[in-house]
FIMIZA-830754 format. One record per residue (C-alpha): residue number from 1; residue in one letter; chain; x, z, y. Coordinates in nm, 4 decimals, always signed. Each point is the difference from the previous one (the first is absolute). Layout:
residues N
+-----+----+----+----------+----------+----------+
:   i : aa : ch :       c1 :       c3 :       c2 :
+-----+----+----+----------+----------+----------+
: NUM :  a :  A :        X :        Z :        Y :
...
+-----+----+----+----------+----------+----------+
This chain:
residues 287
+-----+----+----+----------+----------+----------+
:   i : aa : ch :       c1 :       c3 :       c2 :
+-----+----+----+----------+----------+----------+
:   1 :  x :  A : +11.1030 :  +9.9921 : +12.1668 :
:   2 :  x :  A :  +0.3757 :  +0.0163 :  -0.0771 :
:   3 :  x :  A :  -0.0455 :  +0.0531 :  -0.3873 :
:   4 :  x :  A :  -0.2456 :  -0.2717 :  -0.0030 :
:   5 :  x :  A :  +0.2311 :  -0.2115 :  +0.1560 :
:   6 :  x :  A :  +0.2684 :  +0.0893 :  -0.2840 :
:   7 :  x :  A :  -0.2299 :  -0.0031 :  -0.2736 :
:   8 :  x :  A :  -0.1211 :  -0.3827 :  +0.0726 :
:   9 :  x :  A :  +0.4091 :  -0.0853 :  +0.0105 :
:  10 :  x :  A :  -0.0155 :  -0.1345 :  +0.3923 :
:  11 :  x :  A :  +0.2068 :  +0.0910 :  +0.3047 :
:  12 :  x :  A :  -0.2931 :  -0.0119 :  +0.2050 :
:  13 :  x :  A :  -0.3710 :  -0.0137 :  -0.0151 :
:  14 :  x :  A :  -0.0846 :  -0.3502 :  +0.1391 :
:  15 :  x :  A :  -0.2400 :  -0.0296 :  +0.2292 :
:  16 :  x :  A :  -0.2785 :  -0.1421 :  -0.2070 :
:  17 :  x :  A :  +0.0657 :  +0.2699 :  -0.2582 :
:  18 :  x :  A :  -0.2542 :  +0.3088 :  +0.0330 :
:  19 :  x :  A :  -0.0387 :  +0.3464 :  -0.1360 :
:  20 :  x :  A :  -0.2513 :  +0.2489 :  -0.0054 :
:  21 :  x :  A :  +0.1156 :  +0.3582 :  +0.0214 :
:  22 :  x :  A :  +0.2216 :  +0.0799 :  -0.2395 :
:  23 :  x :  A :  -0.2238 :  -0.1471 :  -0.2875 :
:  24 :  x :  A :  +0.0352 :  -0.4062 :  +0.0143 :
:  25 :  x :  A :  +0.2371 :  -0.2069 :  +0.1509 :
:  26 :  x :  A :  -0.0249 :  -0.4492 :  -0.0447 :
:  27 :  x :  A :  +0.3234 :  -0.1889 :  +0.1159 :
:  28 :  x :  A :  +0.1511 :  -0.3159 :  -0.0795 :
:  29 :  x :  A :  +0.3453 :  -0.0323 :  -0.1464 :
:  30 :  x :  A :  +0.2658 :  -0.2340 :  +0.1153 :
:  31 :  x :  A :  +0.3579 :  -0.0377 :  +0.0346 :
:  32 :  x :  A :  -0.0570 :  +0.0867 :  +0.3645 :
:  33 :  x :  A :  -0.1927 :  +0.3082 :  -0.0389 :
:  34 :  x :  A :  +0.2396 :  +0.1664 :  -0.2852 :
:  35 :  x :  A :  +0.3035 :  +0.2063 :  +0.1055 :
:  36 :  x :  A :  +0.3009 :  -0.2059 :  +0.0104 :
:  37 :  x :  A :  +0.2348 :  +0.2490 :  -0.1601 :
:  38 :  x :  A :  -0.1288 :  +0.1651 :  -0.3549 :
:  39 :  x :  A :  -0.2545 :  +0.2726 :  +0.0426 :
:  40 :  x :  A :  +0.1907 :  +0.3353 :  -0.2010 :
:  41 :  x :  A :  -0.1951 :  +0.0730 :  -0.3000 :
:  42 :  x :  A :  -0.2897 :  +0.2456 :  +0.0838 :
:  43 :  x :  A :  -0.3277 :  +0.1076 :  -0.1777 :
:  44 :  x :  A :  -0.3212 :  -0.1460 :  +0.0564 :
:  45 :  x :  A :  -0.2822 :  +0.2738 :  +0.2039 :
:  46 :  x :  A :  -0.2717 :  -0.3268 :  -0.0772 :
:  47 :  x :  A :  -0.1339 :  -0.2590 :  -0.2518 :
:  48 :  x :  A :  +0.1274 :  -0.3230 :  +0.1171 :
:  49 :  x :  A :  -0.1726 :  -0.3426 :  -0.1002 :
:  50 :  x :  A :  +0.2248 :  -0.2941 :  +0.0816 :
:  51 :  x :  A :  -0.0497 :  -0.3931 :  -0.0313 :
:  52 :  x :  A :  +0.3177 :  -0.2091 :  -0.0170 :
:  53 :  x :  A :  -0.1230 :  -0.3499 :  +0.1273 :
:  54 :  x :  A :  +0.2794 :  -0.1775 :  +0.0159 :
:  55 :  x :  A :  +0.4222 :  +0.0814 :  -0.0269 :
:  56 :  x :  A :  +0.1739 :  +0.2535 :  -0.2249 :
:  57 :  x :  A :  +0.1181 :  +0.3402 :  +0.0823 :
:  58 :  x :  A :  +0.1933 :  +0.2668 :  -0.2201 :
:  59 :  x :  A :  -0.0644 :  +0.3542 :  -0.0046 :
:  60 :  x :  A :  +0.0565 :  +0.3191 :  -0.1988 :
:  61 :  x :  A :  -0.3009 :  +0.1980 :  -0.1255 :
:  62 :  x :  A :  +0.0744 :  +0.3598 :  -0.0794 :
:  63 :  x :  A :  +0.3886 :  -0.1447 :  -0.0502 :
:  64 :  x :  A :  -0.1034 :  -0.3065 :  -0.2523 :
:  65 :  x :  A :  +0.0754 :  -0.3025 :  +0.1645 :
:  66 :  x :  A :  -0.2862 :  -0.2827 :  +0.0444 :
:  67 :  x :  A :  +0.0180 :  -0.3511 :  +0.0896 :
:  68 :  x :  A :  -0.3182 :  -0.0925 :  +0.1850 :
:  69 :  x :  A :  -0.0816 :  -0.4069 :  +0.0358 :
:  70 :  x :  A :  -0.3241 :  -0.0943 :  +0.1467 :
:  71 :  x :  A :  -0.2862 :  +0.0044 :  -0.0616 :
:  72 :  x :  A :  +0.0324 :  +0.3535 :  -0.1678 :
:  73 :  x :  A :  -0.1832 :  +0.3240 :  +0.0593 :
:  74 :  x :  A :  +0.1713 :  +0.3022 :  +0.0404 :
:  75 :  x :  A :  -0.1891 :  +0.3136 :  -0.0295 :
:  76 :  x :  A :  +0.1735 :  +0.3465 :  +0.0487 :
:  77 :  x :  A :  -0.1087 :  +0.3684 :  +0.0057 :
:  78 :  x :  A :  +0.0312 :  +0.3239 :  +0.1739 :
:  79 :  x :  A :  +0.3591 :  +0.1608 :  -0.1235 :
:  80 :  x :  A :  +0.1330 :  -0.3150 :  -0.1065 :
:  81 :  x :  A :  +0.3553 :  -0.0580 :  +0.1327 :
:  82 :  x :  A :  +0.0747 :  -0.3171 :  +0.1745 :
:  83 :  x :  A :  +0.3319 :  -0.2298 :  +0.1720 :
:  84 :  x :  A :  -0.0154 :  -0.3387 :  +0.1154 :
:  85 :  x :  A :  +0.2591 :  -0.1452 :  -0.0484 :
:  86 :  x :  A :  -0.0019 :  -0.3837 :  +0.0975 :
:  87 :  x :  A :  -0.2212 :  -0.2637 :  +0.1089 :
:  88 :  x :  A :  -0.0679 :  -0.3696 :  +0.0695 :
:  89 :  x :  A :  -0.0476 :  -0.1078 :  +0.3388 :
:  90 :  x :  A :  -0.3168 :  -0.1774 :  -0.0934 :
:  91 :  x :  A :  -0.1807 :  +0.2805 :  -0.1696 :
:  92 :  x :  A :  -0.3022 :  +0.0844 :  +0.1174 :
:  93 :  x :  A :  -0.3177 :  +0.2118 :  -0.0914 :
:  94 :  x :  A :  -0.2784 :  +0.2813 :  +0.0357 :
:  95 :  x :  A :  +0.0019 :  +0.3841 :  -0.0655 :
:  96 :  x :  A :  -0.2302 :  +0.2705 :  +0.0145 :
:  97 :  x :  A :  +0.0765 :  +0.3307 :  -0.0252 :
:  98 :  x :  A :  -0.2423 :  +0.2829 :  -0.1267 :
:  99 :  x :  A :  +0.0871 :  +0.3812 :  +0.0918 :
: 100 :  x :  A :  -0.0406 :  +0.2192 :  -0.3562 :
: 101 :  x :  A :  -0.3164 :  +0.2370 :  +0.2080 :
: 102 :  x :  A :  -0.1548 :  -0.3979 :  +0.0770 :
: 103 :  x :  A :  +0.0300 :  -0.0845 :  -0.4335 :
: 104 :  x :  A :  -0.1386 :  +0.3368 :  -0.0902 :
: 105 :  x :  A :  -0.2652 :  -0.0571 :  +0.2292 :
: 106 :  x :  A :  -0.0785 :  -0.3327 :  -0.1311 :
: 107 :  x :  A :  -0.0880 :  +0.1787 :  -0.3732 :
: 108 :  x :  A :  +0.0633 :  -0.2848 :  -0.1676 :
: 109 :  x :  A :  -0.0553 :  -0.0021 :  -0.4158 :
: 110 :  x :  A :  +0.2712 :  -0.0298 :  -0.2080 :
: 111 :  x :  A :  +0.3317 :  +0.0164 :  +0.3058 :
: 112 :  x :  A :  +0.2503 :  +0.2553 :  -0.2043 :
: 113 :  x :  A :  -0.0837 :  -0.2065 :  -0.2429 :
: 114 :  x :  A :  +0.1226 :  -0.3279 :  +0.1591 :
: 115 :  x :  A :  +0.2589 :  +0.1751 :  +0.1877 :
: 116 :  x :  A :  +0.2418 :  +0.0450 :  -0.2990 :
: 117 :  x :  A :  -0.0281 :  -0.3847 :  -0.0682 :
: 118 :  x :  A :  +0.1027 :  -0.0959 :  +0.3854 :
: 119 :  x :  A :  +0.2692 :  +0.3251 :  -0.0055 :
: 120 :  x :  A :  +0.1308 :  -0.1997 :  -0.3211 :
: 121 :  x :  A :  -0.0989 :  -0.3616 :  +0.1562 :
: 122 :  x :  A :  +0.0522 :  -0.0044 :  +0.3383 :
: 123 :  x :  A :  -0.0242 :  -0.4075 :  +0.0494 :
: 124 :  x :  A :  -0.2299 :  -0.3133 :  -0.1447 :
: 125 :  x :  A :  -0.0020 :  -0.3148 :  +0.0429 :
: 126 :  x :  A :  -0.2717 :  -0.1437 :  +0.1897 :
: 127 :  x :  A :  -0.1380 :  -0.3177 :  -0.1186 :
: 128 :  x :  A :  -0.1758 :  -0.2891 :  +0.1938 :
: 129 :  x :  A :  -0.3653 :  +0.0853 :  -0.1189 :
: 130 :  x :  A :  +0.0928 :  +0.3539 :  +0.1242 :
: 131 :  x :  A :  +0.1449 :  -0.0496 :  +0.3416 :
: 132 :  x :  A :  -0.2652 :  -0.1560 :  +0.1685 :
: 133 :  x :  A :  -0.2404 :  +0.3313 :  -0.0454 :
: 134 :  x :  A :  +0.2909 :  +0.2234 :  +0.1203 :
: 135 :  x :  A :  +0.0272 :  -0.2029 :  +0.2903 :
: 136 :  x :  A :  -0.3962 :  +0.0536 :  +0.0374 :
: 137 :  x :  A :  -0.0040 :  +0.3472 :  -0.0704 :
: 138 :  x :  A :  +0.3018 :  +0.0685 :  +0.2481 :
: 139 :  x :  A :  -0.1349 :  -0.1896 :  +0.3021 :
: 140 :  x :  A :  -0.3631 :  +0.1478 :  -0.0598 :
: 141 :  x :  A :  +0.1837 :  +0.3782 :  -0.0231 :
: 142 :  x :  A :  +0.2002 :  -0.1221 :  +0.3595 :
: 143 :  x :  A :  -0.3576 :  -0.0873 :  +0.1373 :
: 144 :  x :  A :  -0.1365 :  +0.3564 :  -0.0891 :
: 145 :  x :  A :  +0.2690 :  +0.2120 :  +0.0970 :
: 146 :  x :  A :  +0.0741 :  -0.2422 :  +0.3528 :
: 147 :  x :  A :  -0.3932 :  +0.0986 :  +0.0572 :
: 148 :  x :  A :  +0.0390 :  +0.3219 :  +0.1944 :
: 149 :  x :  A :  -0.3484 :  -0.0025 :  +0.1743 :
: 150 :  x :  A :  -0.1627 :  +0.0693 :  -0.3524 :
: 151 :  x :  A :  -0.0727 :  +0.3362 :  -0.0641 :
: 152 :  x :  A :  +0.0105 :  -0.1012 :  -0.3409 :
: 153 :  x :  A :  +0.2961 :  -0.1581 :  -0.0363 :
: 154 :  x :  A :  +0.1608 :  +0.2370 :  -0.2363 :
: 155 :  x :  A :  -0.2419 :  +0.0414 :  -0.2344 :
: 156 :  x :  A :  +0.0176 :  -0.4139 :  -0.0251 :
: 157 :  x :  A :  +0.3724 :  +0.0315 :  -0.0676 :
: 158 :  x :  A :  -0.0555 :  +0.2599 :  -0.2921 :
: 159 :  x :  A :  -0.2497 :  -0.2474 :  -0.1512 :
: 160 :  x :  A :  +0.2079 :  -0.3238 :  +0.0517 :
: 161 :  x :  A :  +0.3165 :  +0.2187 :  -0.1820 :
: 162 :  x :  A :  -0.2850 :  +0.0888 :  -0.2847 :
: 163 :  x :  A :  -0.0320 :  -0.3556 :  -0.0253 :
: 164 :  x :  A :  +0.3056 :  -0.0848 :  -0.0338 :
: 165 :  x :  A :  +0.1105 :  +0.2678 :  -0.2483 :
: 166 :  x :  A :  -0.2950 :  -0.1069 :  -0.2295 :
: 167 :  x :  A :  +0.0303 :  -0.3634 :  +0.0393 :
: 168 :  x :  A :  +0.3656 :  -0.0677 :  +0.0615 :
: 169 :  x :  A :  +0.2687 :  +0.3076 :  -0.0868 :
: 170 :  x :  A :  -0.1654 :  -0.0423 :  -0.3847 :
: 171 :  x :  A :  +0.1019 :  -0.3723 :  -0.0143 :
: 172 :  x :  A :  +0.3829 :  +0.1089 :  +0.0584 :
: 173 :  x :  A :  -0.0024 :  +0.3807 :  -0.2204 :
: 174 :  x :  A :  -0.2387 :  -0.0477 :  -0.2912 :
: 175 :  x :  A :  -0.1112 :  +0.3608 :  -0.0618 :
: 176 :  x :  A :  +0.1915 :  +0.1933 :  -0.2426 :
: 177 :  x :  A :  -0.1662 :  +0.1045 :  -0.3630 :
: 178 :  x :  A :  -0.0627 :  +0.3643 :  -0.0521 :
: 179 :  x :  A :  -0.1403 :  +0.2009 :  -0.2587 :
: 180 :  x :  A :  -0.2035 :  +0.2051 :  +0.1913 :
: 181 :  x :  A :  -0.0931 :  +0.1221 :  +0.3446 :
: 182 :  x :  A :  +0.1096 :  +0.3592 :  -0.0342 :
: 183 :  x :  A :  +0.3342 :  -0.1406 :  -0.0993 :
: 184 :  x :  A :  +0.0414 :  -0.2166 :  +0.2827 :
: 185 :  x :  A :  -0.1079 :  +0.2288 :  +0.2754 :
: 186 :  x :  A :  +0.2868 :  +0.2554 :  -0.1548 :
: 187 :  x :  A :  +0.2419 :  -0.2606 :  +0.0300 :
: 188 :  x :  A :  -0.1178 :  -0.1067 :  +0.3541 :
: 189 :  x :  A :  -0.0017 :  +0.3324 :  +0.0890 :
: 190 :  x :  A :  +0.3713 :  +0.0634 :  -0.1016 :
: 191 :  x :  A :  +0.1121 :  -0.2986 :  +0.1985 :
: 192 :  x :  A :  -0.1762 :  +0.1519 :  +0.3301 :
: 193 :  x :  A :  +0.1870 :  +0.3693 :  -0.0523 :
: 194 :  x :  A :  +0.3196 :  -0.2058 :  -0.0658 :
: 195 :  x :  A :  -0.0403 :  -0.1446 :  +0.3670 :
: 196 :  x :  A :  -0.0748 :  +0.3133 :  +0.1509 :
: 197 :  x :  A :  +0.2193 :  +0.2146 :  -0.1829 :
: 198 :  x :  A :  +0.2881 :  -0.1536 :  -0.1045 :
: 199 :  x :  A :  +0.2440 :  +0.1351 :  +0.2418 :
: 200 :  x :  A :  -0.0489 :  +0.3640 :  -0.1002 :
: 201 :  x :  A :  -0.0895 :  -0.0114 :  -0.3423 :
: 202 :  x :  A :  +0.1323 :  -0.2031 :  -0.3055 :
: 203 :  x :  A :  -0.1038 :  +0.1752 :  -0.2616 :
: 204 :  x :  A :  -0.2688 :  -0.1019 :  -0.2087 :
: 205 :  x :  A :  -0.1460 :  +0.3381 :  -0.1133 :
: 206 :  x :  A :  -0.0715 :  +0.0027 :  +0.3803 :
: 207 :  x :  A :  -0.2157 :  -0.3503 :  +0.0061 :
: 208 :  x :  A :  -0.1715 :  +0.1324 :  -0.3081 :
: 209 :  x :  A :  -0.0841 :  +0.3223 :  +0.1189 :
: 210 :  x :  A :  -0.1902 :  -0.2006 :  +0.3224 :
: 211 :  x :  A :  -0.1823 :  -0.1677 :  -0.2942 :
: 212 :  x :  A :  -0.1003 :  +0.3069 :  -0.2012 :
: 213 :  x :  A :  +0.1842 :  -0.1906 :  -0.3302 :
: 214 :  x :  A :  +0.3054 :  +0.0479 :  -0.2081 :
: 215 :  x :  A :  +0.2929 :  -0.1583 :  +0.1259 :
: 216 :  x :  A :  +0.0267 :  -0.1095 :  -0.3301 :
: 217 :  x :  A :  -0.3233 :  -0.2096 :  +0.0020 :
: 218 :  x :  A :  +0.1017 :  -0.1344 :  +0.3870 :
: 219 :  x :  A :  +0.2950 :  -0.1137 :  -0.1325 :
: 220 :  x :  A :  -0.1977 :  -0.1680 :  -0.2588 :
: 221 :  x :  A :  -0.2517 :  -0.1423 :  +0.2050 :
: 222 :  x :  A :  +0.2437 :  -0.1772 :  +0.2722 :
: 223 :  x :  A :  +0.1989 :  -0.1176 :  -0.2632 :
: 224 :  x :  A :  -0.2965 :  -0.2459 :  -0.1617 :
: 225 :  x :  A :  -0.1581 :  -0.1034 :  +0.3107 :
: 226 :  x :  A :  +0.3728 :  -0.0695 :  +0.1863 :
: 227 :  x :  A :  +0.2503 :  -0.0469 :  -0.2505 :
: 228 :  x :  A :  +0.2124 :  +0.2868 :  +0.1510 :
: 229 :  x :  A :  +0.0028 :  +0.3501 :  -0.0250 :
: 230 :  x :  A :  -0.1480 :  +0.2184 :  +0.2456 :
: 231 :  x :  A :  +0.3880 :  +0.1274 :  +0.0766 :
: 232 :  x :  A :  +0.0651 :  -0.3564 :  +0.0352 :
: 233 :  x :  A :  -0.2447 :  -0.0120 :  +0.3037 :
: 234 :  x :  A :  +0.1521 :  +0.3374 :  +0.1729 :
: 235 :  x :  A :  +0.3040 :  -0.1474 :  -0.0312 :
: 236 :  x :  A :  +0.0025 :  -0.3718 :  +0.0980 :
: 237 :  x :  A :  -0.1983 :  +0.1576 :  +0.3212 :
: 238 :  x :  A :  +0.2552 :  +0.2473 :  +0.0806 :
: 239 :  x :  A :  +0.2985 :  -0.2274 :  -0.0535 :
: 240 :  x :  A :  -0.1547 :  -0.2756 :  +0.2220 :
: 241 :  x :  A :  -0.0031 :  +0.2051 :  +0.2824 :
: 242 :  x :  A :  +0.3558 :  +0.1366 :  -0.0565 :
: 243 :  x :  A :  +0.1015 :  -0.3338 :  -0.0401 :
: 244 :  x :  A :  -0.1581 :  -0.1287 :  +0.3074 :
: 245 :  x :  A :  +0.1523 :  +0.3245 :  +0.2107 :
: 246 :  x :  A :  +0.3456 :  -0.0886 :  -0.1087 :
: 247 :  x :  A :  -0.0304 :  -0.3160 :  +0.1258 :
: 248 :  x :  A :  -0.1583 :  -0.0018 :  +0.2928 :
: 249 :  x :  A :  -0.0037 :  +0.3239 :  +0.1718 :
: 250 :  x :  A :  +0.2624 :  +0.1753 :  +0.1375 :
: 251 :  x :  A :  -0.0833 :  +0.3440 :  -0.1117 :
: 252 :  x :  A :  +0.2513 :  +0.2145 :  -0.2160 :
: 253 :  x :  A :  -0.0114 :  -0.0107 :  -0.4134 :
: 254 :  x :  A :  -0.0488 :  +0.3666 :  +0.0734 :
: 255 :  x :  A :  -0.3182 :  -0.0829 :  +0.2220 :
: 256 :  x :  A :  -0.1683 :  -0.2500 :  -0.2236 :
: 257 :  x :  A :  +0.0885 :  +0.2383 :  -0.2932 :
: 258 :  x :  A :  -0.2137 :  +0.2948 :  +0.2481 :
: 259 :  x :  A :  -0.2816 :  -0.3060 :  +0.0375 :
: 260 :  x :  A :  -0.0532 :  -0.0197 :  -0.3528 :
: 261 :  x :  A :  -0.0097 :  +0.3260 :  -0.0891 :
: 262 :  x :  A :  +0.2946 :  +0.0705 :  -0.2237 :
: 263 :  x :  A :  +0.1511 :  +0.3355 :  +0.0639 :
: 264 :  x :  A :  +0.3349 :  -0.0895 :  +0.0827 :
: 265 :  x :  A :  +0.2437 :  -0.3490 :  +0.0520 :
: 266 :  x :  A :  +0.1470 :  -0.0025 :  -0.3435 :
: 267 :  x :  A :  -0.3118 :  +0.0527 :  -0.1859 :
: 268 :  x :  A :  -0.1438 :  -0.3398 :  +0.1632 :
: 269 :  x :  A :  +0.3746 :  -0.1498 :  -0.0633 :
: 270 :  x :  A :  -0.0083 :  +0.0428 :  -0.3348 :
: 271 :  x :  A :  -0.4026 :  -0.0851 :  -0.0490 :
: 272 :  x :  A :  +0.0783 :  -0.3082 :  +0.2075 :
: 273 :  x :  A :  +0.2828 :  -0.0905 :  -0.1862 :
: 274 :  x :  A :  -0.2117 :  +0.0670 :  -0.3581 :
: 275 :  x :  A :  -0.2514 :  -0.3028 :  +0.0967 :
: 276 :  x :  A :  +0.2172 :  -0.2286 :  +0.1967 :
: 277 :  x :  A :  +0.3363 :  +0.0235 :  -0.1683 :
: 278 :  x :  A :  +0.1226 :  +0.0835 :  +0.3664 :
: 279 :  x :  A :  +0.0725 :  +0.3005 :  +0.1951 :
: 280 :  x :  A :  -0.1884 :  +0.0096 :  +0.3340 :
: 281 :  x :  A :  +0.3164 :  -0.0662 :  +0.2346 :
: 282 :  x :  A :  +0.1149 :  -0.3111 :  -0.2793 :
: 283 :  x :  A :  -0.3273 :  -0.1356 :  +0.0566 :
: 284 :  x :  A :  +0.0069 :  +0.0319 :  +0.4129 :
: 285 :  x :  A :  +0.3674 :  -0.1101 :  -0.0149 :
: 286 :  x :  A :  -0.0682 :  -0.3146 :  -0.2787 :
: 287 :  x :  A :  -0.2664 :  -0.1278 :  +0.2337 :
+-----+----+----+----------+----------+----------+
C-alpha cells in the first residue's frame, strides 16, 4: 500500500481511491492529495498511467526535468526514477498503477517493444478528440474495480487494460520499426536483464552470455534498435541510482558503493566521476 501510495505521487490514498492487492491501485490527483513538501527521488516498483486534466506540475524523470501542463499523459515504468518537484494548486487528475507480476500477466503483444518509446517518452499531449474516451475508459475501469461482489471482476479489469493498450496507448507511442522479430525479442530481452541485473553486473559479456550471442553482436543489436550502446544502458541505469542515493538517502558513499556492487569506495569514485564529471561526495555536496 505504501509504495503504491509513492508511486502515484500522493501523500495519501483518498478515500475514493482503491487498490487491489498489490496489483492495481485508481486515485485521483489534486493539490490536496499530493505531499506538500517534494517527494525525494525514488524508483518506481509499478507502471503508472496518469491523466493531467487540468494545472501544471514539474517533475524529474530518472533526473531529466519535465514540465507537465494539462491535459498531458504521463506514462512511467517499473525502474524508472522519479521527483516531483512543484505543482499548481489547481492541478488535478487520474492514475492507475499496474504492479510488473499484474503486466506480465496481462501478455500483451508487442509491450518491450512500446516500453523503450514511453522509457524515452514519458509524456503526450492529450488532445480534445482524445480526452473524452480516457475519461470513458477511466470511469468504466472505476466501475469494475469499485464492483467487489463480482467474482469476475478481475478478469474484467485485465480486459478493459487490453482495451485500452490496443485502442488507446498506440494513439500516443506509434510502434517502433524493426527488421525482424528475432532481433527485437534480443533487444527486449537485454532491456529486461538490465532491470534485473544491473546492480551486480555491468558488463556486457555478462548480458550476452544470458543471450547465448557475442557481445559483439549485442552491442550491435541495441545500438540500431536504441541509438545507444548496450554499455550505454548498464551505465545510465547504474548511474541513476547512484545519483538518486546521493541525493536522497542518507547512507554512506561507502554503502551505496557496497549497493552497487563495486568492490571498494574509490573504484565507484572514480567510475562515478568518469560519467558525471563529479566525484560522488561533489555531487552529494553540489546538490
Amino acid at each position: 500500500m505504501k509504495r503504491f501510495i509513492q508511486d502515484i505521487g500522493i501523500d495519501n490514498l483518498p478515500n475514493d481511491a482503491i487498490t487491489i492487492g498489490g496489483d492495481l491501485a485508481l486515485a485521483p490527483i489534486n493539490s490536496s492529495t499530493i505531499k506538500a513538501d517534494h517527494l525525494e527521488p525514488h524508483k518506481l516498483q509499478h507502471a503508472v498511467i496518469a491523466v493531467y486534466t487540468s494545472g501544471h506540475c514539474r517533475m524529474k524523470i530518472n533526473l531529466n526535468e519535465y514540465e507537465v501542463e494539462s491535459p498531458m499523459l504521463l506514462t512511467l515504468m517499473p525502474g524508472q526514477i522519479i521527483e516531483q518537484l512543484e505543482h499548481s494548486p489547481n492541478l488535478q487528475g487520474y492514475a492507475i498503477a499496474l504492479s510488473k507480476r499484474f503486466i506480465d500477466m496481462l501478455n500483451l503483444p508487442g509491450w518491450q517493444q512500446r516500453y523503450m518509446a514511453m522509457y524515452n517518452n514519458p509524456l503526450n499531449v492529450i488532445t480534445p478528440d482524445l480526452m473524452q474516451p480516457i475519461r470513458i475508459f477511466y470511469a468504466i475501469l472505476y466501475r469494475a474495480a469499485e464492483n467487489d461482489d463480482n467474482p469476475f471482476r478481475l478478469q474484467v479489469i485485465e480486459n478493459l487494460i487490453r482495451v485500452f493498450y490496443y485502442g488507446g496507448i498506440g494513439s500516443f507511442h506509434p510502434k517502433e520499426h524493426r527488421d525482424t522479430n528475432y532481433k527485437n525479442s534480443v533487444v527486449e530481452r537485454f532491456m529486461e536483464l538490465v532491470q534485473e541485473h544491473y546492480r551486480e553486473e555491468r558488463l556486457i559479456g555478462f548480458y550476452a552470455d544470458k543471450l547465448c550471442i557475442t557481445p559483439k553482436y549485442l552491442s550491435k543489436l541495441v545500438k540500431e534498435h536504441t541509438g545507444r550502446s548496450a554499455g550505454d544502458w548498464i551505465e545510465n541505469h547504474v548511474i541513476l541510482e547512484a545519483r538518486a542515493m546521493l541525493q536522497s538517502s542518507d547512507m554512506t558513499i561507502q554503502q551505496i558503493a557496497a549497493a552497487l556492487n563495486f568492490p571498494n569506495q574509490s573504484f565507484f569514485g572514480k567510475y562515478f566521476k568518469r560519467v558525471t564529471g563529479l566525484s560522488p561526495k561533489q555531487y552529494r555536496n553540489a546538490k
